[in-house]
C-alpha positions as CSV (number, residue, x, y, z in Angstrom):
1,X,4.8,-29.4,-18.5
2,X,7.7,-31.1,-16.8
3,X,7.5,-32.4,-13.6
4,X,11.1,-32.6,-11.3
5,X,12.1,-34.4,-7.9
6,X,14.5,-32.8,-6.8
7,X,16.3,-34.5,-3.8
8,X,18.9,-34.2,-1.4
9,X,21.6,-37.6,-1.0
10,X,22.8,-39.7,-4.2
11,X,20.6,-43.0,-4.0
12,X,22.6,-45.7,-5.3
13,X,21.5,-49.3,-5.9
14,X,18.9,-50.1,-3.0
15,X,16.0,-51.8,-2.5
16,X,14.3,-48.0,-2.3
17,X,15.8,-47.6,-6.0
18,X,14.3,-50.3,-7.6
19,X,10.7,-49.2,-5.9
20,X,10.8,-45.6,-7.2
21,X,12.0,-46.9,-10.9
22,X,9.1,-49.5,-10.9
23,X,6.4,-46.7,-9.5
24,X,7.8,-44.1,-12.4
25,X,8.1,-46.3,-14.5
26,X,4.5,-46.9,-13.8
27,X,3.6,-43.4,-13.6
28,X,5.2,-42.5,-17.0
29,X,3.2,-45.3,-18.9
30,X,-0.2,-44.1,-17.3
31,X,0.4,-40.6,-17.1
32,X,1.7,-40.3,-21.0
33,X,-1.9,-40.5,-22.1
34,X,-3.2,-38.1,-19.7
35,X,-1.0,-35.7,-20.8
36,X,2.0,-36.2,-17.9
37,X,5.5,-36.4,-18.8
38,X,7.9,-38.8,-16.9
39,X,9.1,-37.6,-14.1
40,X,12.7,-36.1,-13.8
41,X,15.5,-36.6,-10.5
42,X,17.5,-34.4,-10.0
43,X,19.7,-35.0,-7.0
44,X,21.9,-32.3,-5.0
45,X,24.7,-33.4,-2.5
46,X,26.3,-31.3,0.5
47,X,30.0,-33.2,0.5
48,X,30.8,-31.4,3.6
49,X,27.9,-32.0,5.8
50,X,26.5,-29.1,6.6
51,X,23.1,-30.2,6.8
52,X,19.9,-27.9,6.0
53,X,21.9,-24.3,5.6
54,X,24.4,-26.1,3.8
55,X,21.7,-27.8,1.6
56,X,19.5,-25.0,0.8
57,X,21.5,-22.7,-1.8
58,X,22.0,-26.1,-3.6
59,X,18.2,-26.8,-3.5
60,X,17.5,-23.2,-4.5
61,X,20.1,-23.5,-7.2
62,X,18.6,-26.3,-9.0
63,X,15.0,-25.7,-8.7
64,X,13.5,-25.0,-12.1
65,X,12.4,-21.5,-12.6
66,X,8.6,-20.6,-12.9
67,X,8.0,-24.2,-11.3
68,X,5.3,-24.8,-9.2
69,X,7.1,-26.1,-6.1
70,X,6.2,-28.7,-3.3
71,X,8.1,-29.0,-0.5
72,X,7.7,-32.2,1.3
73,X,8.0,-31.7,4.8
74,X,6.3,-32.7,7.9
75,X,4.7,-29.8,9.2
76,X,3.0,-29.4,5.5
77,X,-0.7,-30.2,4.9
78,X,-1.4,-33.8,4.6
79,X,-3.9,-34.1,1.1
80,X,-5.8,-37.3,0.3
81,X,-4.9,-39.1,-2.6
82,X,-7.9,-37.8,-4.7
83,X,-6.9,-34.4,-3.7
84,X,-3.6,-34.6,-4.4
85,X,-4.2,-36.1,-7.8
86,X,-6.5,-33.5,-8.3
87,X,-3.7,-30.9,-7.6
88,X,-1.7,-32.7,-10.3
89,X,-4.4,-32.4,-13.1
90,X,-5.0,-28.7,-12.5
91,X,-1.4,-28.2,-12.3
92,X,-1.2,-30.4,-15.9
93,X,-4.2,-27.9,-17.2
94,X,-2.3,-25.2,-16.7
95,X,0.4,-26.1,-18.2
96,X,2.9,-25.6,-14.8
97,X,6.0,-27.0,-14.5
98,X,5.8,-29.0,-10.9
99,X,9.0,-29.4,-8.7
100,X,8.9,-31.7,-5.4
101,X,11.6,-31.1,-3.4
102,X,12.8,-33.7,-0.8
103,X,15.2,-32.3,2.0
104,X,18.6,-34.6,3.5
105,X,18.1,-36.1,7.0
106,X,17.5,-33.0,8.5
107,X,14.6,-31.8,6.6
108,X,14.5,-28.1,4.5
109,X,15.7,-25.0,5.8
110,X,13.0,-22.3,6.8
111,X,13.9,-20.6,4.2
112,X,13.2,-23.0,1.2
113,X,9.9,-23.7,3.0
114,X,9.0,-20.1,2.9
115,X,9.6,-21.0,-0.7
116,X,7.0,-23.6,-2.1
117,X,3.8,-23.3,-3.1
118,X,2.4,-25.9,-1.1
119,X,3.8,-28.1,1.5
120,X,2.6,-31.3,1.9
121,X,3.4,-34.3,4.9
122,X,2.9,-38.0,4.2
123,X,1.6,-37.9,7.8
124,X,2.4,-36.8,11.2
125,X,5.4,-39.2,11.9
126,X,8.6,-38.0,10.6
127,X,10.1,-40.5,7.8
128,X,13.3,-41.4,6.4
129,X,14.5,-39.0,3.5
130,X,14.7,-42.1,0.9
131,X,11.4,-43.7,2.1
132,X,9.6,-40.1,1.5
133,X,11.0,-40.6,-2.2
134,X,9.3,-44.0,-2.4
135,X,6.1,-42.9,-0.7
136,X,6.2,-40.0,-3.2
137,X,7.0,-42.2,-6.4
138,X,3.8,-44.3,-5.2
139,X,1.7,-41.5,-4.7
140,X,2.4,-39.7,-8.5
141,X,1.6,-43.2,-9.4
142,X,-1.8,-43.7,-8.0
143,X,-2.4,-40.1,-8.6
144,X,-1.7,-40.6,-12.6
145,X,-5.0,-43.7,-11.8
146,X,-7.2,-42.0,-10.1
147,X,-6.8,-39.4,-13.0
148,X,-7.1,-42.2,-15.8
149,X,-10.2,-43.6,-13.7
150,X,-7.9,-47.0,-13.2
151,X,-8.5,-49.3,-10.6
152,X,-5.5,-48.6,-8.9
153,X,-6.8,-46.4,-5.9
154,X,-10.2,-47.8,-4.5
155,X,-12.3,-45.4,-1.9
């Protein structure tokens, strides 16, 4: 199993940066005993600025094949955390590669979305592309303790 965020824009050194490395870091130490591997960036860049259209063959491109692919976007559906942890572990069981995929500023072209597997919002308001990778960082963190039974997430 590997598990790949894949995300439009180069984030340098940022306040954002150091909170994803500390929440995968944090993932990759819980989740190494359940069977999760550290998670993977991989991040895609449209020099010219051609927003979504110009995005999406680079998103397509670099999208591992046979990967079980979640686009993060704000129409998706918007999982609990136990649900979405839940997710994870079947996705772990079966031994699928996952892919998250994060669009630029202007979100993911129809056609990528047509795409994934499952879509999923962090709610209803529409967030900054670099938050979303924090909020997602966090969120394969808790899910990695809720599936360890850790303290972490409390109901």
């Amino acid at each position: 199993m590997r598990i790949t965020l894949l995300a439009v824009g180069r984030l340098r050194k940022s306040p954002e940066l150091a909170l994803i490395d500390d929440y995968l870091d944090r993932f990759a130490k819980t989740g190494r005993g359940l069977g999760l591997p550290p998670v993977q960036i991989l991040e895609v860049e449209d020099k010219r600025g051609g927003g979504m259209s110009a995005e999406a063959p680079l998103i397509d491109r670099a999208i591992p094949a046979g990967a079980y692919v979640v686009m993060m976007d704000e129409r998706g559906e918007q999982p609990t955390s136990p649900d979405f942890a839940a997710r994870i572990g079947g996705l772990r069981d079966q031994g699928r590669d996952i892919c998250f995929v994060i669009g630029g500023a202007d979100g993911l072209d129809p056609s990528l979305r047509a795409r994934a597997d499952w879509q999923i919002s962090l709610g209803r308001m529409v967030w900054p592309h670099m938050l979303v990778r924090v909020m997602l960082a966090e969120q394969l963190y808790r899910a990695a303790s809720i599936l360890a039974g850790l303290p972490y997430h409390r109901v």
